[in-house]
C-alpha positions as CSV (number, residue, x, y, z in Angstrom):
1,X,-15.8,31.0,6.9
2,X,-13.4,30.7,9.8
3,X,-12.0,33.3,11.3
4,X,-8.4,34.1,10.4
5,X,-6.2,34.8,13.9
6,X,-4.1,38.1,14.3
7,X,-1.2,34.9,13.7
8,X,-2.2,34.1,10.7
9,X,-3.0,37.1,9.4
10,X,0.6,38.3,10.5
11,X,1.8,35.3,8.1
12,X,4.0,36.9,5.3
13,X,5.2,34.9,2.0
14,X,3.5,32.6,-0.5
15,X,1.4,29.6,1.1
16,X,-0.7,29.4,-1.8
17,X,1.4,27.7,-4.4
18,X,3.9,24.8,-4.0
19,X,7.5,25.9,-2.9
20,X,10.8,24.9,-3.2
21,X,11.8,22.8,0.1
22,X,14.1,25.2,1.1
23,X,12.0,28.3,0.4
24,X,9.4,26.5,2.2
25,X,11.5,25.6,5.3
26,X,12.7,29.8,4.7
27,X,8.8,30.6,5.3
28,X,7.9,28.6,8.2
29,X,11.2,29.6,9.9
30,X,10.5,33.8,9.5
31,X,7.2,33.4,10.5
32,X,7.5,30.6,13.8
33,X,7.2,33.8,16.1
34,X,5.7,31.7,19.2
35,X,7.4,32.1,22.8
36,X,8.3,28.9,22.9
37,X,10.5,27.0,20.2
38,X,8.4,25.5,17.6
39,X,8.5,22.3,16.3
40,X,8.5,22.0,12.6
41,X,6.5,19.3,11.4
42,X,5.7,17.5,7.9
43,X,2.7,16.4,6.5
44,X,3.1,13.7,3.3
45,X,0.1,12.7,1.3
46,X,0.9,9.3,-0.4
47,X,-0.8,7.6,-2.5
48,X,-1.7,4.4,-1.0
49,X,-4.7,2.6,0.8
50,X,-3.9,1.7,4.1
51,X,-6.9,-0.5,4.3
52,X,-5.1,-2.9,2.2
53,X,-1.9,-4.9,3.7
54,X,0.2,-4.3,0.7
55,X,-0.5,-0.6,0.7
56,X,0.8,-0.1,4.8
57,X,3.8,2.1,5.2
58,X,5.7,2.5,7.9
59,X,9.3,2.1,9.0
60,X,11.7,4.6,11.1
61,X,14.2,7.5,9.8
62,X,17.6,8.9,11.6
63,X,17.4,12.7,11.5
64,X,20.8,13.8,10.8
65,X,20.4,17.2,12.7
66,X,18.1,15.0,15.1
67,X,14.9,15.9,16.5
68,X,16.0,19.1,19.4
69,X,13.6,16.9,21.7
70,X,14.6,14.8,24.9
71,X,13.3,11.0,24.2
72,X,12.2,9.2,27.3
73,X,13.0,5.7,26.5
74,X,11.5,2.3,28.1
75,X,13.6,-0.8,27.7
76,X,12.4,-4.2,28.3
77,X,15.4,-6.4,28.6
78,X,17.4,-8.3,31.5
79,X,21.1,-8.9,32.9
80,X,24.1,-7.2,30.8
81,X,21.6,-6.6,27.9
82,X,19.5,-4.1,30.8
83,X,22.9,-2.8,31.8
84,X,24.2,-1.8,28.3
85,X,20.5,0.0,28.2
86,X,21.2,2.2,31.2
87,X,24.3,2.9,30.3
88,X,22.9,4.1,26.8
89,X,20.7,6.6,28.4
90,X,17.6,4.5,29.1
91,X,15.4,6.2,31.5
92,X,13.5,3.2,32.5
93,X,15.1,-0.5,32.1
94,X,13.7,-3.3,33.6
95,X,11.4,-6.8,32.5
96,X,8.6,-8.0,35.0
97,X,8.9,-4.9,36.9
98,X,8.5,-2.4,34.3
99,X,5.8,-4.5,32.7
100,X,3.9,-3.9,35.9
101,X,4.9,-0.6,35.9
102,X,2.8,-0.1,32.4
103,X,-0.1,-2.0,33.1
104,X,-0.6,-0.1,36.4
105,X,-0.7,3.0,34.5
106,X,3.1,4.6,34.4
107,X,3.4,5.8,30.8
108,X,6.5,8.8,31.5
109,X,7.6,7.2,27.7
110,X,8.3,8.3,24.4
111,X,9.5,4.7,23.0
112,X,9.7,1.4,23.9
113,X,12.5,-0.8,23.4
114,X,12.6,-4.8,23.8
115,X,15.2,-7.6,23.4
116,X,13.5,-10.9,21.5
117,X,13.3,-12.9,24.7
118,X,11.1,-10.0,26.2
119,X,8.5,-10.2,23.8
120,X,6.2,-12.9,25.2
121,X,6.0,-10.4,28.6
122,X,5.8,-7.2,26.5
123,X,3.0,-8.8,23.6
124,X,0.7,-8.7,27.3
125,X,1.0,-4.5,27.0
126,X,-0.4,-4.5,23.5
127,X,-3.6,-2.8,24.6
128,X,-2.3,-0.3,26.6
129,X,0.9,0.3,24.4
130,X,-0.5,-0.3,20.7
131,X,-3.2,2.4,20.5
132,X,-0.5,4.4,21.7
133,X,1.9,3.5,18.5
134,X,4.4,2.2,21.2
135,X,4.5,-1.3,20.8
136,X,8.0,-2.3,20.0
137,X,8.1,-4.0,16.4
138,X,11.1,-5.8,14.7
139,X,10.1,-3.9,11.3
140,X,11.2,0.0,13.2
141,X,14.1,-1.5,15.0
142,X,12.6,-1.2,19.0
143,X,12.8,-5.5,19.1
144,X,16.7,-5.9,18.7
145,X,19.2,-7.5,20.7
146,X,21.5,-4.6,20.2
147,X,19.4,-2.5,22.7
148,X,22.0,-0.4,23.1
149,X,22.1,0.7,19.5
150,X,18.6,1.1,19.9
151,X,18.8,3.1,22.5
152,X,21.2,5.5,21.2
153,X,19.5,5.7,17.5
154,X,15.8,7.1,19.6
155,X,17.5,9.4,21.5
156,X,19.6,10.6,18.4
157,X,17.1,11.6,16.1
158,X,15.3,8.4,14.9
159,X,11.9,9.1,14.1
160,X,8.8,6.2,13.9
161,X,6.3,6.8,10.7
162,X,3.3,5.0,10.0
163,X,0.6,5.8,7.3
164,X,-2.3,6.9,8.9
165,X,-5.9,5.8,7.9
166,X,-5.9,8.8,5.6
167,X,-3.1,7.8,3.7
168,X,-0.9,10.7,5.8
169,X,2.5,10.5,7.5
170,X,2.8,13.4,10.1
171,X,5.7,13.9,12.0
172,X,7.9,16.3,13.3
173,X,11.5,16.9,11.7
174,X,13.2,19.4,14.3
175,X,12.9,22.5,16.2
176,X,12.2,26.1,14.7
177,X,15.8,27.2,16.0
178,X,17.4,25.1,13.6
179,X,19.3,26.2,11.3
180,X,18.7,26.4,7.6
181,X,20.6,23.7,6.3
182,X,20.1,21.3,9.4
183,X,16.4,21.4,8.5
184,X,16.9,20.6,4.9
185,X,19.1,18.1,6.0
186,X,16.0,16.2,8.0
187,X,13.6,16.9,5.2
188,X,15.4,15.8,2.3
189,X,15.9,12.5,4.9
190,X,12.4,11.8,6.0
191,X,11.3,12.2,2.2
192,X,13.5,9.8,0.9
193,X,12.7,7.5,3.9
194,X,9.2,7.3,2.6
195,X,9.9,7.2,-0.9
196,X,12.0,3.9,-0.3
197,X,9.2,2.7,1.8
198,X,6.8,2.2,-1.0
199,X,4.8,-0.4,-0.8
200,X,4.5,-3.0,-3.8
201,X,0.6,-2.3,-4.2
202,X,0.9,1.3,-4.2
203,X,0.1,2.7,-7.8
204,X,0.3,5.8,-9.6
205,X,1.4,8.8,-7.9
206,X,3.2,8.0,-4.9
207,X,4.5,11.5,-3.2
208,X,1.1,13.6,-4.3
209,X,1.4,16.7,-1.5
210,X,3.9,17.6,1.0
211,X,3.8,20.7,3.5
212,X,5.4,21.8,6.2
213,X,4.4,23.7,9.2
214,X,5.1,25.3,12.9
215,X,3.5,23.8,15.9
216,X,1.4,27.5,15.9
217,X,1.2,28.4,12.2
218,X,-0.3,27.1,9.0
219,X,1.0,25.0,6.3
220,X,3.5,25.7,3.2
221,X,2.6,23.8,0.8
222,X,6.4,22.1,-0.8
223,X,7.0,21.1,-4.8
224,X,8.1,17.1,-4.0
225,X,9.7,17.9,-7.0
226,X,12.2,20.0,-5.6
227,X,12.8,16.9,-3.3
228,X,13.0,14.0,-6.0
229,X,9.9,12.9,-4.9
C-alpha cells in the first residue's frame, strides 16, 4: 500500500463520497496549502471511445474568471493580419521565420495561432507541434482570420480539451487564490462545454465521474449532478 505523505494526511473534509461542486471546490481550496499558488484542475470521465471517430471530443471553453496563467502565444500570419496579432498581445508573430524558428527547436509557446493562408507552411510543423497538442485546428478556433480575436480569447481564459485515450479530459480551471464563486464560475463552464460536445456515437452515460484537485493534493470526487451533468 502506498504510503500516505504528511500532505495528505493533513487533508481534512470528505474525499470519499461525491460532493456538491461547490463544497468540492470549498475542500480543495482549504486544503491547497503549497507555497506556491496552486492550480486547480478537473478531471471528467466520459463515456465514450476515443478509438472510434464518432466518439472524439474535443473543442475549446472561455473561462469566465480566466485561467490566472500568462499564455505565451505563436501566431503564424503576415502583413496587417501579423500586425493586428502583436498588437493583441502575441509574443511571437511571424510566417517563414517563425516556422524556422519551430523546426529549429524554439518552443517558448503555450498556443499556436494561424490565419487560413498559413496553413500549407504551418501543416510542415505537424510532427514537432502535433504530439505537443499545438497544432492549430479550425475545429478549437487557432485557424481563423480573425487572429486577433484569437489572440485575445487564449490569453483571456480559453482553454483547449481533447478526450484522451482513456476517455479523460484533464485540464486546469484557475488558480487556488480564486475566489469561491469565480471557480464555480469556470467549473460550471468547462462542464457544460463538454456536455454540449457530445459526440453522436457516445451512448449511455455520458458525464460518469468528475473530480477536482490542487496541483499538490488529491482528488474530490464532485456529484455531476449538482452540475446538470
Amino acid at each position: 500500500m502506498t504510503k500516505q505523505t504528511k500532505r495528505i494526511k493533513a487533508w481534512t473534509g470528505d474525499r470519499t463520497n461525491a460532493l456538491p461542486f461547490g463544497e468540492a471546490i470549498k475542500l480543495v481550496k482549504d486544503n491547497a496549502r503549497a507555497k506556491f499558488d496552486e492550480t486547480v484542475e478537473i478531471s471528467v470521465n466520459l463515456g465514450v471511445d476515443p478509438r472510434h471517430a464518432d466518439q472524439q471530443v474535443r473543442g475549446v471553453v472561455n473561462l469566465p474568471s480566466g485561467t490566472g496563467r500568462d499564455v505565451r502565444v505563436a501566431v503564424f500570419a503576415k502583413d496587417a493580419k501579423a500586425d493586428e496579432a502583436r498588437a493583441a498581445g502575441a509574443e511571437h508573430v511571424g510566417a517563414e521565420d517563425l516556422y524556422e524558428k519551430i523546426n529549429g527547436g524554439f518552443m517558448d509557446f503555450d498556443r499556436v495561432i494561424a490565419s487560413p493562408d498559413m496553413m500549407a507552411l504551418v501543416g510542415r510543423l505537424g510532427k514537432v507541434l502535433g504530439p505537443r497538442g499545438l497544432m492549430p485546428n479550425p475545429k478549437v478556433g487557432t485557424v481563423t482570420p480573425n487572429v486577433a480575436q484569437a489572440v485575445k480569447d487564449a490569453k483571456g481564459g480559453a482553454v483547449e480539451f481533447r478526450v484522451e485515450k482513456a476517455g479523460i479530459v484533464h485540464a486546469g480551471i484557475g488558480k487556488a487564490s480564486f475566489a469561491q464563486d469565480a471557480l464555480e464560475a469556470n467549473v460550471k463552464a468547462m462542464v457544460d462545454a463538454l456536455v454540449r460536445a457530445r459526440p453522436s456515437g457516445a451512448k449511455g452515460t455520458y458525464v460518469k465521474q468528475i473530480s477536482l484537485s490542487s496541483t499538490m493534493g488529491p482528488g474530490v470526487k464532485v456529484d455531476p449532478a449538482s452540475l446538470g451533468a
